[in-house]
C-alpha positions as CSV (number, residue, x, y, z in Angstrom):
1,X,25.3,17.4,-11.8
2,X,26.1,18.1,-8.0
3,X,25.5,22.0,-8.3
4,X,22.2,21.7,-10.1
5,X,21.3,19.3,-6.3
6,X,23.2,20.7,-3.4
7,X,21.6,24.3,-4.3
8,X,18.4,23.7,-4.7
9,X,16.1,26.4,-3.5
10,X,14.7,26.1,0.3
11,X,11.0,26.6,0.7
12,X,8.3,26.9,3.3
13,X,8.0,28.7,6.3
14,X,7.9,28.5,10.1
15,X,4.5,28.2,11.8
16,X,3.6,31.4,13.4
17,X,2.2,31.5,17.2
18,X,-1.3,32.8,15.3
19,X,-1.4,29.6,13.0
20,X,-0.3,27.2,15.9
21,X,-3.2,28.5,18.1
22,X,-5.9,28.2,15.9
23,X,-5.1,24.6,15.2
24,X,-6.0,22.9,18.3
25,X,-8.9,21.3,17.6
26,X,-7.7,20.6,14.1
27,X,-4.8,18.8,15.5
28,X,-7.2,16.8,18.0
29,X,-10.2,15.9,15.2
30,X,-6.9,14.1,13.2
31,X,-4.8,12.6,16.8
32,X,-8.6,11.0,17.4
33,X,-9.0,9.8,14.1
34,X,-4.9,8.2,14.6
35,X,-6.2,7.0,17.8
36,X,-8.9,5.2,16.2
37,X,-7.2,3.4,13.3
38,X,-4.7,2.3,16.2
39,X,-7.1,0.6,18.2
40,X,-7.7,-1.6,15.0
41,X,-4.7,-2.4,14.3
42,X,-3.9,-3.5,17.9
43,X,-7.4,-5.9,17.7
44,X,-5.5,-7.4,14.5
45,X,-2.2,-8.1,16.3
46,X,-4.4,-9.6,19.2
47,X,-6.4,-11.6,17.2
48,X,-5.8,-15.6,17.7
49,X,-4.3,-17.1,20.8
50,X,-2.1,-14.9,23.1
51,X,1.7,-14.6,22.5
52,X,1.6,-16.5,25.7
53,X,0.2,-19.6,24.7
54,X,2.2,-20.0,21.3
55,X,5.5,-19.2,23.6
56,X,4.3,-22.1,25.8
57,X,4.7,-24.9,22.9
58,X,7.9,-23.7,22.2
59,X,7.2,-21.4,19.0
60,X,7.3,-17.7,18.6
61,X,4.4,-15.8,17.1
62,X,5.1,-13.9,13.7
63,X,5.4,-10.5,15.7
64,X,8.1,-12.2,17.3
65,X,9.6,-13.5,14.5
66,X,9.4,-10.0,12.0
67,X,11.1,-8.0,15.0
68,X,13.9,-10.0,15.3
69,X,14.4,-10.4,11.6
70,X,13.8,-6.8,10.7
71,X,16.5,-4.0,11.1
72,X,15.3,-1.9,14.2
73,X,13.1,1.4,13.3
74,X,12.7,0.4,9.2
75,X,9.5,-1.7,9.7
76,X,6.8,-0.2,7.3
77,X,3.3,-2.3,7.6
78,X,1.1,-2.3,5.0
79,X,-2.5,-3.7,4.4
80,X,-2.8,-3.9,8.5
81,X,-6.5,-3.7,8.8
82,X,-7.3,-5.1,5.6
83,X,-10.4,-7.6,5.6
84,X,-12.5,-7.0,2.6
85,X,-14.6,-9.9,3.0
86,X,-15.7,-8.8,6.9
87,X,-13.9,-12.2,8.7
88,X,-15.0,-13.0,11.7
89,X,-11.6,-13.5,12.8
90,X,-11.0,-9.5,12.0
91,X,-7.8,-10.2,9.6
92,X,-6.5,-12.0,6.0
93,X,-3.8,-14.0,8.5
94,X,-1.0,-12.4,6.6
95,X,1.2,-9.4,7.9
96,X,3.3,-7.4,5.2
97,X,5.3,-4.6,4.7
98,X,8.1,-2.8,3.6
99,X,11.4,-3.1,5.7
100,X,15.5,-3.9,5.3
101,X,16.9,-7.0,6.8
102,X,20.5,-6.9,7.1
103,X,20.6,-3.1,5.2
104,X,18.3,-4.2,2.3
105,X,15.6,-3.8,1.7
106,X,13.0,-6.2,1.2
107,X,9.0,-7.6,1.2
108,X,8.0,-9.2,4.5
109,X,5.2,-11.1,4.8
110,X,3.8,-13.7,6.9
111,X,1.6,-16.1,8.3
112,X,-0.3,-15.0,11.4
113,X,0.6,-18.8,13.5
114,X,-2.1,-17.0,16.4
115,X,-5.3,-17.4,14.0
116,X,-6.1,-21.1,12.8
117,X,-2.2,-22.2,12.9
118,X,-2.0,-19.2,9.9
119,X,-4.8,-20.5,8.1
120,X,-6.1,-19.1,4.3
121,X,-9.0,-16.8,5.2
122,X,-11.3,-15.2,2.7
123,X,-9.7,-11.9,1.7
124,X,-6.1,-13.2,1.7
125,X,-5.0,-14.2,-1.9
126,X,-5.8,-10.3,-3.0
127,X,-3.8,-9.3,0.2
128,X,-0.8,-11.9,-0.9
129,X,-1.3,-10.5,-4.5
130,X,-0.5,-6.6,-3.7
131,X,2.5,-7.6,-1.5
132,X,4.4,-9.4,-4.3
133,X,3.0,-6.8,-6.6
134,X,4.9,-4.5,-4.5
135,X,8.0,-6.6,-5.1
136,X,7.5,-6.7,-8.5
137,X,7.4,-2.7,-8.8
138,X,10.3,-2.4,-6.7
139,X,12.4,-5.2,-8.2
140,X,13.1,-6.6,-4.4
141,X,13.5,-9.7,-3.0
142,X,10.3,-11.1,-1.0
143,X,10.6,-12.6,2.6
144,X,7.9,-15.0,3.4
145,X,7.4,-16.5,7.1
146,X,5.9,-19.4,6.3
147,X,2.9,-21.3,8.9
148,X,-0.2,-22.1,7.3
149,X,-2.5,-24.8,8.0
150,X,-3.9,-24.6,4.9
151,X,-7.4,-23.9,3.7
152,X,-10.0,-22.5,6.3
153,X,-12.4,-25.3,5.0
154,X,-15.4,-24.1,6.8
155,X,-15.5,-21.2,4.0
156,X,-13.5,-22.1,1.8
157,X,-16.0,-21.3,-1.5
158,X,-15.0,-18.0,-0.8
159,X,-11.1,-17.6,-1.7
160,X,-10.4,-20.8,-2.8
161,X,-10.8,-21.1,-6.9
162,X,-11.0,-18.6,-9.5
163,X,-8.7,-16.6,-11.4
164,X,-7.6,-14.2,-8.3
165,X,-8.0,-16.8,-5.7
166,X,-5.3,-18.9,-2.8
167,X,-3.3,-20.6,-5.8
168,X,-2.6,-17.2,-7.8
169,X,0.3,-16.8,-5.3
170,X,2.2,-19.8,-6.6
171,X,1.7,-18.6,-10.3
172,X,3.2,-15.3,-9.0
173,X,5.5,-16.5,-7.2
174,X,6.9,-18.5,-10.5
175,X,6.2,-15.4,-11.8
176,X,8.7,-13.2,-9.8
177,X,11.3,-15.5,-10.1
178,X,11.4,-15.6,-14.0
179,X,11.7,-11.9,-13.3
180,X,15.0,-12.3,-11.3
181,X,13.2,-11.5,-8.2
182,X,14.2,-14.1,-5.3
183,X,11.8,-15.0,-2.9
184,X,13.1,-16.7,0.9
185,X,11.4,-18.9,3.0
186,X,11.7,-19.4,7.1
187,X,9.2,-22.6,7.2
188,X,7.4,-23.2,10.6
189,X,5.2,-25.4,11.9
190,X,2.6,-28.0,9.6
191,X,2.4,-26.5,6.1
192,X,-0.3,-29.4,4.2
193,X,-2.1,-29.0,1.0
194,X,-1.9,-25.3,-0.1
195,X,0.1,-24.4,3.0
196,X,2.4,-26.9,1.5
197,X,2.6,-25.4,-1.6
198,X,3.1,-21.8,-0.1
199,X,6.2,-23.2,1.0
200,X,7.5,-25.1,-1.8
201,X,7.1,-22.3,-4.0
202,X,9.7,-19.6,-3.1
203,X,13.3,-19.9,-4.6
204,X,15.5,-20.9,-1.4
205,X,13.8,-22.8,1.8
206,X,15.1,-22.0,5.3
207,X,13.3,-24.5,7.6
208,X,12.6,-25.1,11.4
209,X,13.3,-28.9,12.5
210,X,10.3,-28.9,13.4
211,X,8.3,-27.9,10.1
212,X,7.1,-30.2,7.0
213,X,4.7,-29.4,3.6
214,X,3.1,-32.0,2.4
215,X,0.3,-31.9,-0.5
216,X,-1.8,-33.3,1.7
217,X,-2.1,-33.1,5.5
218,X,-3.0,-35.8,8.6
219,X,-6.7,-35.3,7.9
220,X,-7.1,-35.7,4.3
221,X,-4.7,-38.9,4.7
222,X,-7.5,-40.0,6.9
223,X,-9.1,-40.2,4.3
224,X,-12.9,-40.1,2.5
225,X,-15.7,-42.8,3.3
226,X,-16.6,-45.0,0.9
227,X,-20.3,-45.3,1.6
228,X,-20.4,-41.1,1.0
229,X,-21.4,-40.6,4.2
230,X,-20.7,-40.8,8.0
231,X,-21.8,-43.6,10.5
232,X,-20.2,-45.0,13.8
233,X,-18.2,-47.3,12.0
234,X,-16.9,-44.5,9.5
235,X,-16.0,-42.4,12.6
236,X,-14.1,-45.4,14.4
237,X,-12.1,-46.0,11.9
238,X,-11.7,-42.1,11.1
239,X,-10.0,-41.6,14.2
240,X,-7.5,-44.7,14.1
241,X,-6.2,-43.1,11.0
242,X,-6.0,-39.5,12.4
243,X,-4.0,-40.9,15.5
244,X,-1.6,-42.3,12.9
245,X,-0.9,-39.0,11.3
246,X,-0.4,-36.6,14.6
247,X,2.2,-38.1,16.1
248,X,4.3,-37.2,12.6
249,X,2.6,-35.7,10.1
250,X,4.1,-35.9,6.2
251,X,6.5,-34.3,4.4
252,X,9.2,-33.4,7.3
253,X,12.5,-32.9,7.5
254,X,13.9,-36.3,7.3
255,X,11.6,-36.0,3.9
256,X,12.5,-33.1,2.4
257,X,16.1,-32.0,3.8
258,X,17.4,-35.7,4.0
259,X,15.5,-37.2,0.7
260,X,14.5,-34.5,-1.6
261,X,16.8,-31.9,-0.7
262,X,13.8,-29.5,-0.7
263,X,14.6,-27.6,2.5
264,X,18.4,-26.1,1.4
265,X,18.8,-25.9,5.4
266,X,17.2,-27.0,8.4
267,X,17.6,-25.3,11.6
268,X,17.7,-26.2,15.4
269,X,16.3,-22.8,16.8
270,X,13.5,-20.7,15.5
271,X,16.0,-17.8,15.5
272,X,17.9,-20.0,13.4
273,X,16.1,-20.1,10.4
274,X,15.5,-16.1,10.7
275,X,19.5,-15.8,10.8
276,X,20.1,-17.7,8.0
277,X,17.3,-15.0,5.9
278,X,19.4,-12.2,7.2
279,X,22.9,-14.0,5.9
280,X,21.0,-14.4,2.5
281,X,19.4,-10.7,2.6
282,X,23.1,-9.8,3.2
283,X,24.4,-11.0,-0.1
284,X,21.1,-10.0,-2.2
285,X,22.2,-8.0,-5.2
286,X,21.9,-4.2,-4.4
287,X,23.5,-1.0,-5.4
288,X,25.0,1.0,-2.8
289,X,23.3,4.0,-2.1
290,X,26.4,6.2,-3.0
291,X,25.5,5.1,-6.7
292,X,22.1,7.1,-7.0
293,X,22.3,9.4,-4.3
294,X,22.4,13.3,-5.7
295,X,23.2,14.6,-2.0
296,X,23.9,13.5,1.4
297,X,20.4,13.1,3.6
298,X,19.0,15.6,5.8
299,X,15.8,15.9,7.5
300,X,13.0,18.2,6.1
301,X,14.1,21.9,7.8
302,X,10.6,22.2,9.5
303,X,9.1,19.1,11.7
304,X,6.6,17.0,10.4
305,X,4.3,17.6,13.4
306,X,3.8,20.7,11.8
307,X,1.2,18.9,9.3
308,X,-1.1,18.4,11.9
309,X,-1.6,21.9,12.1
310,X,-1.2,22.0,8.2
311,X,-3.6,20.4,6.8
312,X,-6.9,20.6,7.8
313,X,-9.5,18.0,8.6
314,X,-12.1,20.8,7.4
315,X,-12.6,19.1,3.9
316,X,-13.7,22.4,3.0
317,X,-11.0,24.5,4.2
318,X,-7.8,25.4,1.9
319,X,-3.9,24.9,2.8
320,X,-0.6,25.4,0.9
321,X,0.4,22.2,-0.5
322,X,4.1,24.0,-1.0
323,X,4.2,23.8,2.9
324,X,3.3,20.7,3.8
325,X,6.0,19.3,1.2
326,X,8.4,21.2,2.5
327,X,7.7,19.3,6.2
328,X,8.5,16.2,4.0
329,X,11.4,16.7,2.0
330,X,15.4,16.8,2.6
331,X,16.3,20.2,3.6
332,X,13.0,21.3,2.9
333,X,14.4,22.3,-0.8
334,X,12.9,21.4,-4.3
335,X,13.1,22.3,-7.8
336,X,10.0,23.3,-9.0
337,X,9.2,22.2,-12.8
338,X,6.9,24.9,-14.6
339,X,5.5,26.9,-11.5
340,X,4.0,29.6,-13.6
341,X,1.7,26.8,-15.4
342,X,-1.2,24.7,-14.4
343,X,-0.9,26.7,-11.1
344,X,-3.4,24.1,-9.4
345,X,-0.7,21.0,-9.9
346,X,2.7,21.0,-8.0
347,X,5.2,19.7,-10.1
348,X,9.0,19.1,-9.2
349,X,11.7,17.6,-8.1
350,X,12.9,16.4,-4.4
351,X,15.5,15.3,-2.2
352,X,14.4,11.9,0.0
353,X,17.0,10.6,2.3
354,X,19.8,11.9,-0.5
355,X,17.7,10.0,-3.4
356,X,16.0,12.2,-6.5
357,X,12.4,11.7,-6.6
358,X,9.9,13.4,-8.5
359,X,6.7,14.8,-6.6
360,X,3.1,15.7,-7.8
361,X,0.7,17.3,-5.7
362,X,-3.1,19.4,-5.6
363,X,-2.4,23.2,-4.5
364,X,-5.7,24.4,-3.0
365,X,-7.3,28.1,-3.0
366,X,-8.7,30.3,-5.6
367,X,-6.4,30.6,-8.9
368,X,-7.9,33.8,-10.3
369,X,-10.4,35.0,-12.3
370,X,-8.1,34.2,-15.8
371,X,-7.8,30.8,-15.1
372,X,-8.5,28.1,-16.7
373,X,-8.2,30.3,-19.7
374,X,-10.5,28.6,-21.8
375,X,-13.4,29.4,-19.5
376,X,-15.3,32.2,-18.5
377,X,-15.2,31.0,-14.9
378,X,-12.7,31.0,-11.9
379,X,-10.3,28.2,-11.3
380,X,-10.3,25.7,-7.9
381,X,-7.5,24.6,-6.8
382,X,-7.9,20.9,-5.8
383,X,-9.8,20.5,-9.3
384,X,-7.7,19.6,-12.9
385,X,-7.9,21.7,-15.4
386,X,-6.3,21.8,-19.1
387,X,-2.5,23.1,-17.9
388,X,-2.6,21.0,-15.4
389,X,-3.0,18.4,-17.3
390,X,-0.3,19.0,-19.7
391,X,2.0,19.8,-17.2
392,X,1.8,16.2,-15.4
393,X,2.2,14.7,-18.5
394,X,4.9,16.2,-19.6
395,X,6.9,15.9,-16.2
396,X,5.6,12.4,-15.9
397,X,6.8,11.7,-19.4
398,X,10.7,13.6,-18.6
399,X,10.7,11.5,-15.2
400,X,10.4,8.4,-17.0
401,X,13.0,9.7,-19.1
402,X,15.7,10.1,-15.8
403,X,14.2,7.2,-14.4
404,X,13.2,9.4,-11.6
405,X,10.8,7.9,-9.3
406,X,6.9,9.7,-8.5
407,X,5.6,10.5,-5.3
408,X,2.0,12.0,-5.9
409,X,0.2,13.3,-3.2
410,X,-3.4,14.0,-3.8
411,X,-6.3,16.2,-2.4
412,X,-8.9,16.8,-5.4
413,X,-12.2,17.2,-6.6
414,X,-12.0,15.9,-9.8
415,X,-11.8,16.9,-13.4
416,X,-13.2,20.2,-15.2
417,X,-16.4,19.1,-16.4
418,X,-19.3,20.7,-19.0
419,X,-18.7,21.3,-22.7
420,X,-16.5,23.7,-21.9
421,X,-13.9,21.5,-20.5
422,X,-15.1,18.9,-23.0
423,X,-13.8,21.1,-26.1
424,X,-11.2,21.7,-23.9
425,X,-9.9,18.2,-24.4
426,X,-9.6,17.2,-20.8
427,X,-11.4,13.9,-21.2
428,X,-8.4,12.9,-24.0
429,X,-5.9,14.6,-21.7
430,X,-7.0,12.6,-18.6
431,X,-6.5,9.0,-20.2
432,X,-3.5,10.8,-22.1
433,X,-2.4,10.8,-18.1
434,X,-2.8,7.8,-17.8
435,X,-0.9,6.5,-21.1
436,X,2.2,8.8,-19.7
437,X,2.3,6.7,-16.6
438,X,2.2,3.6,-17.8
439,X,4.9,4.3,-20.6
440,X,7.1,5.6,-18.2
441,X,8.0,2.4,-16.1
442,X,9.2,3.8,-13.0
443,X,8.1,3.3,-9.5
444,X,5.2,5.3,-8.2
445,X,4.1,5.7,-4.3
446,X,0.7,7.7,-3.8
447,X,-0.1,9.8,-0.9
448,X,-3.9,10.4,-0.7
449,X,-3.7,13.9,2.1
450,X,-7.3,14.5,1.5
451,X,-9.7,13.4,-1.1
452,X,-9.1,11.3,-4.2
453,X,-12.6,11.7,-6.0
454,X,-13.6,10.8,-9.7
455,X,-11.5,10.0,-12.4
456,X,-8.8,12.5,-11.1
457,X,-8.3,9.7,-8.2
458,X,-7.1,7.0,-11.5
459,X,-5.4,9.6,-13.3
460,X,-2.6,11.2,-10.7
461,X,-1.0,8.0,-9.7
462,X,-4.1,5.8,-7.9
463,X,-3.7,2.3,-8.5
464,X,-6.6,1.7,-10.2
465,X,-4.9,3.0,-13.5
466,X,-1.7,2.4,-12.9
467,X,0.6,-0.8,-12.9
468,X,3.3,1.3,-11.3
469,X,2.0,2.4,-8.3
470,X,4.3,0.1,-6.0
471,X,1.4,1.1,-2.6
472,X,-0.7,3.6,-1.8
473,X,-1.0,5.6,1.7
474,X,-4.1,7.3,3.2
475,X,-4.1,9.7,6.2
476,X,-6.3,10.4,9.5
477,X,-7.9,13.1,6.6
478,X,-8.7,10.9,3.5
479,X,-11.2,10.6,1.5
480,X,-11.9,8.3,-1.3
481,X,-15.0,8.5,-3.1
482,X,-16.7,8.6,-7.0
483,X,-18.1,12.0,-5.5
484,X,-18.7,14.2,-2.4
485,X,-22.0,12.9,-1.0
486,X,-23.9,16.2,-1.5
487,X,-22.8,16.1,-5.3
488,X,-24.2,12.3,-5.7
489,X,-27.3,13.2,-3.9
490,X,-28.3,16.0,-6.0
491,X,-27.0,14.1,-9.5
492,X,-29.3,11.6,-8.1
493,X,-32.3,12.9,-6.6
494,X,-32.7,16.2,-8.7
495,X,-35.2,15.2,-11.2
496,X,-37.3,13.5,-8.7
497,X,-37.6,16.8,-6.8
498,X,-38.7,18.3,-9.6
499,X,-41.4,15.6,-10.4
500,X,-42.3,15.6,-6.8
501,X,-42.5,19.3,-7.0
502,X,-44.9,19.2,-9.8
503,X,-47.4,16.9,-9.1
504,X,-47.6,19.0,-5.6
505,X,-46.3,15.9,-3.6
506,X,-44.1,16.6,0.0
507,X,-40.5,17.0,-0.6
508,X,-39.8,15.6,2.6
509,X,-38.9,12.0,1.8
510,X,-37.1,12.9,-1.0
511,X,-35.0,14.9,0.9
512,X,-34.5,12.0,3.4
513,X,-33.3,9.6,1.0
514,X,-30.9,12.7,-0.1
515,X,-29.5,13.0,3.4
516,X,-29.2,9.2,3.9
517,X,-27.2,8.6,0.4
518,X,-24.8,11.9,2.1
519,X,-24.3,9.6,5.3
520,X,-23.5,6.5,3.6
521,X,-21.0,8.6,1.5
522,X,-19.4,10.0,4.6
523,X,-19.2,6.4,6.1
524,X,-18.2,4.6,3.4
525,X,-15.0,6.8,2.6
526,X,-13.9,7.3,5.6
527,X,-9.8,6.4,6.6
528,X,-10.8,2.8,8.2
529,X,-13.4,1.9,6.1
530,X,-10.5,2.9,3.0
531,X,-7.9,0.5,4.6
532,X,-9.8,-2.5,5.0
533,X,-11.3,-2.7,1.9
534,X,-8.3,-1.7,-0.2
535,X,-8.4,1.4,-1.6
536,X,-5.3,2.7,0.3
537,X,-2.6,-0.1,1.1
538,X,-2.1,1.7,5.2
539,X,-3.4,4.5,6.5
540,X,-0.2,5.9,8.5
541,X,-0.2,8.9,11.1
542,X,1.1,12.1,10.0
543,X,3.9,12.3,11.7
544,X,5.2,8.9,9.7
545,X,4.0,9.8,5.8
546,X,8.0,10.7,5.7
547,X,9.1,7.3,7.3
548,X,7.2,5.3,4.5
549,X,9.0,8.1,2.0
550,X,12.2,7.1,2.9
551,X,11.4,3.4,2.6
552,X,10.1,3.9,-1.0
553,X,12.9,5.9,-2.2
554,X,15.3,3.4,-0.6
555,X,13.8,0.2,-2.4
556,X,13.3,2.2,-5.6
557,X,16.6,3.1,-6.1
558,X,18.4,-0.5,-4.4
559,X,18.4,-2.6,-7.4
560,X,16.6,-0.6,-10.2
561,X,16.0,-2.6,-13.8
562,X,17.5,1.0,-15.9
563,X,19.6,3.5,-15.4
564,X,20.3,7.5,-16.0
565,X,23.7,8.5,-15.1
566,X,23.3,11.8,-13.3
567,X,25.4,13.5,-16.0
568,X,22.5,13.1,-18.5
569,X,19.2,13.8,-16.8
570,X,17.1,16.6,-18.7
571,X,14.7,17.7,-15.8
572,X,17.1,19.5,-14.0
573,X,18.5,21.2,-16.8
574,X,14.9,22.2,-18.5
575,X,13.9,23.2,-14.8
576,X,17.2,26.0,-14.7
577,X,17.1,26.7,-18.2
């Protein structure tokens, strides 16, 4: 199958001096935007005591700790301004992300030790939950740093029952395992109650000499008053008992590497217990890449600062999809799968860093007054019409066939609607979208360029429909919404004009309410507001969309559950012909 890979057609084309010029201010509407989602990030690193002041009694902050145990230049983060339930503290107090350790790749994620000793916050068991779901997808092992203090208790009504709530992640942790997928542990500092459990949990423990978990900590060993309330004398004897427990709280080493063999090594050093993670990430079972690779790697012919210029921050204005993939892609050369049908879907087959993926996109612009061809109106690009439809599902389908993982890459308005599209079929071919995913179980990754709005958002690859979708990206120009603002005012507001209207009332604070439901659209789906309530796992500068491409392809392919030898894949063969 070499020939049908190492000739693959180059595409795109060099910016001219015309196109570069007239991008200025599109480049500087999306480098502010960058500039903003940075400075949020950096108040999320910040947050908690200074690095300083954790140096000072001897420990390393988890920043420390994730850049020595990470390979240099592979470190992917992921969920970095999340916070869906507005913390005061500004974070979950977990960091994750996709990097190798020792040339594999892995799932890190780990306790923030600057915020509340890496307390459980409101927010973080739905963080905790997409990062091993991530694992799961990608059949990887996970990398926990492990310092939590346990519950927040001030708060903790708000995260700590309930079927999604702090003790899910031991369920999935069991979970993973039963699955084959191994989960380390570097243990650090006092680890009581649920902290304790968090580090019982994963499959091999690497611990700190100075560490412990414990299902209970100094304070609850302290333990309740028996009259049901406090008093002077309650409070006396309340604080002989907590002097008892600080000096060495429960469940440490001489506990649980001495006794109950717990803690399969204990370390002197810090650095320690993060070099004995890399000599296990060394021996994790991985292919080597030489197995799945169709071609050696090569950078995308055209720079990737080029997509600054690309793709407009204009919602409004139209760009060539073809050209922006080909700033993404080895070589800049793809196969394209059916490019004479459904011409508002991209469709075909890629090179990332040698690996095959498969890659789904929105072209934009006007597709002619013959298409759709069961209407009597033009076709949109950006919109999803019947061929479209049909031609994602059946590359979808012949991808899960190779075992070929999906990048999609959205920018769309939604699906063809009226009774028109209805007759159609492109309500049944939608969810038939969605059925093709999910019977295909590959890995997915989604790229959301611009806007992901109505069902068309579920359908190409979001992870709202979709078990597969390992994370998903947005950019300084995303969008996420049910509908554009203008469209929901007017769906909702347009009969009360016309009552308004009629019983010869002022329009005027109808049209205010109007204007104010376009504004909370606007704010409410913008880039920041879309990573830290979920609906994209990171929203990454332009210039890195490749770098997180790479990683994906990389942990897809490293230990995948099936197999196609190259020898029998269809898609390249139905693509020539």
């Amino acid at each position: 199958m070499r020939p049908y890979f190492e000739t693959m057609p180059e595409f795109g084309h060099p910016l001219s001096e015309g196109q570069i010029k007239s991008s200025e201010k599109n480049v500087q509407s999306i480098k502010e935007v960058e500039s903003q989602i940075k400075a949020e990030v950096e108040k999320v690193k910040n947050a908690g005591f200074p690095e300083a002041k954790i140096n000072a009694r001897g420990e390393m902050t988890v920043w420390q700790r994730l850049r020595y145990l990470v390979d240099p230049g592979t470190w992917c983060p992921l969920h970095s301004i999340y916070n869906p339930m507005n913390n005061e503290e500004g974070t979950t107090n977990v960091i994750d992300g996709l990097a190798r350790i020792s040339g594999k790749w892995a799932v890190v994620i780990g306790f923030d030790n600057k915020v509340l000793a890496g307390a459980w916050l409101p927010g973080q068991s739905e963080n905790i939950l997409r990062a091993t779901d991530l694992a799961k997808r990608l059949n990887i092992p996970l990398v926990w740093l492990v310092n939590c203090s346990g519950v927040k208790l001030t708060e903790q009504e708000k995260f700590y029952a309930g079927r999604r709530g702090g003790g899910t992640t031991f369920f999935r942790h069991a979970e993973l395992e039963i699955a084959g997928i191994p989960i380390l542990a570097g243990i650090y500092g006092t680890n009581p109650a649920g902290g304790g459990y968090q580090g019982i949990s994963p499959t091999i423990l690497f611990a700190h000499k100075n560490c412990n978990i414990a299902v209970g900590g100094g304070g609850i060993l302290s333990g309740m008053s028996p009259k049901g309330h406090f008093d002077l004398e309650g409070a006396e004897q309340l604080i002989q008992a907590a002097r008892q427990y600080k000096e060495k709280p429960p469940g440490g080493v001489e506990i649980h590497y001495d006794a109950t063999g717990f803690f399969r090594y204990v370390y002197e050093e810090e650095t320690g217990v993060l070099d004995g993670l890399k000599e296990y990430m060394r021996d994790m079972p991985a292919y080597n890449p030489k197995f799945f690779r169709v071609a050696e790697p090569k950078n995308p012919k055209f720079s990737a600062d080029d997509l600054y210029r690309l793709v407009p921050f204009n919602q409004k204005q139209m760009y060539s999809f073809d050209e922006v993939l080909a700033r993404l892609v080895d070589g800049s050369e793809h196969m394209e799968y059916k490019p004479n049908y459904g011409p508002e879907i991209y469709t075909g087959l890629v090179k990332i860093d040698g690996f095959l993926i498969g890659a789904i996109g929105n072209r934009q612009g006007y597709l002619g007054e013959d298409y759709p061809e069961y209407a009597p109106y033009p076709g949109i690009g950006g919109k999803l019409y019947r061929q479209g439809l049909i031609k994602m599902n059946e590359f979808v389908t012949l991808c899960g066939r190779d075992r070929v993982p999906i990048i999609w890459f959205q920018d769309t308005t939604g699906i063809d609607v009226g009774n028109i599209a209805e007759k159609a079929e492109l309500l049944g071919l939608g969810q038939s979208l969605i059925y093709s995913i999910q019977q295909t179980d590959i890995p997915m990754m989604l790229v959301v360029l611009r806007k992901g709005t109505a069902a068309a958002h579920y359908v190409m690859g979001g992870p709202t429909a979709n078990r597969h979708n390992a994370f998903t990206l947005g950019t300084p120009t995303t969008e996420i919404y049910v509908m554009h603002g203008e469209t929901a005012a007017a769906a909702t507001f347009s009969r009360r004009l016309v009552k308004e209207k009629d019983a010869g009332k002022p329009l005027e604070p109808v049209i205010e309410n109007m204007n104010k439901m376009v504004k909370e659209y606007y704010d409410n789906s913008r880039p920041a507001y879309c990573a830290k309530y979920g609906l994209v796992d990171e929203i990454v500068n332009m210039s890195d969309i490749r770098k997180y491409m790479v990683a994906f392809a990389g942990a897809a392919y490293q230990n995948p559950r099936s197999i196609c030898p190259h020898h029998h894949l269809m898609l390249p063969r139905i693509i020539k012909g």
